[in-house]
C-alpha positions in Angstrom: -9.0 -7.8 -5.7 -7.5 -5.2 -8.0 -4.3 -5.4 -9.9 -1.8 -2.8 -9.3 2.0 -2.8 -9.4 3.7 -2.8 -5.4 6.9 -1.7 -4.7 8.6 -3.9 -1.5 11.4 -2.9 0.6 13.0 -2.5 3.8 13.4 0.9 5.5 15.6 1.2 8.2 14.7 4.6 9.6 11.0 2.6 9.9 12.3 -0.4 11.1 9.5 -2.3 8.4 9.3 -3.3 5.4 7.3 -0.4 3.3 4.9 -1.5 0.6 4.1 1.4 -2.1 1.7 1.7 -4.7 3.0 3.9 -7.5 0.0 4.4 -9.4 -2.1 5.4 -6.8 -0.3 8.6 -5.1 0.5 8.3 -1.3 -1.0 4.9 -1.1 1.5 2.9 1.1 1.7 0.4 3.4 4.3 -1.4 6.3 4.6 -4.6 8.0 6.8 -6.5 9.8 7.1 -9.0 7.2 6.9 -8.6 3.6 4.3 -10.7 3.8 2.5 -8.4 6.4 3.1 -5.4 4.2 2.0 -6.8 1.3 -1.7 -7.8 3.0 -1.8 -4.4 4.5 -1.0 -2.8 1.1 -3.9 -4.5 -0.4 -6.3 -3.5 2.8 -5.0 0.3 2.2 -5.4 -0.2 -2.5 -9.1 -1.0 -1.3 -9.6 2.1 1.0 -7.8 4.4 -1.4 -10.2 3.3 -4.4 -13.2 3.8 -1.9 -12.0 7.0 -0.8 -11.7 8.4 -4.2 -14.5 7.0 -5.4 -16.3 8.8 -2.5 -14.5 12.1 -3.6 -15.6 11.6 -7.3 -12.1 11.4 -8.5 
């Protein structure tokens, strides 16, 4: 698992709970829960590092 600063909160025009990644640009995430967002935030950190990675960046 990789260590990077998440941003949790509630957005009402999503009806979720939105789970950003600052440091990695336009990496997010929602859930249901916060716990759902969170797990899917660190599903999505994984694919974004592999993604850019892939691209060389």
């Amino acid at each position: 698992m990789t260590k990077h600063q998440i941003i949790l909160y509630w957005s009402r025009e999503d009806d979720a709970f939105i789970a950003e990644v600052p440091e990695l640009p336009g990496c997010a995430a929602d859930g249901a829960t916060r716990q759902e967002a969170l797990a899917n935030a660190e599903i999505v950190i994984e694919e974004w590092i592999e993604t850019a990675r892939e691209l060389g960046r």
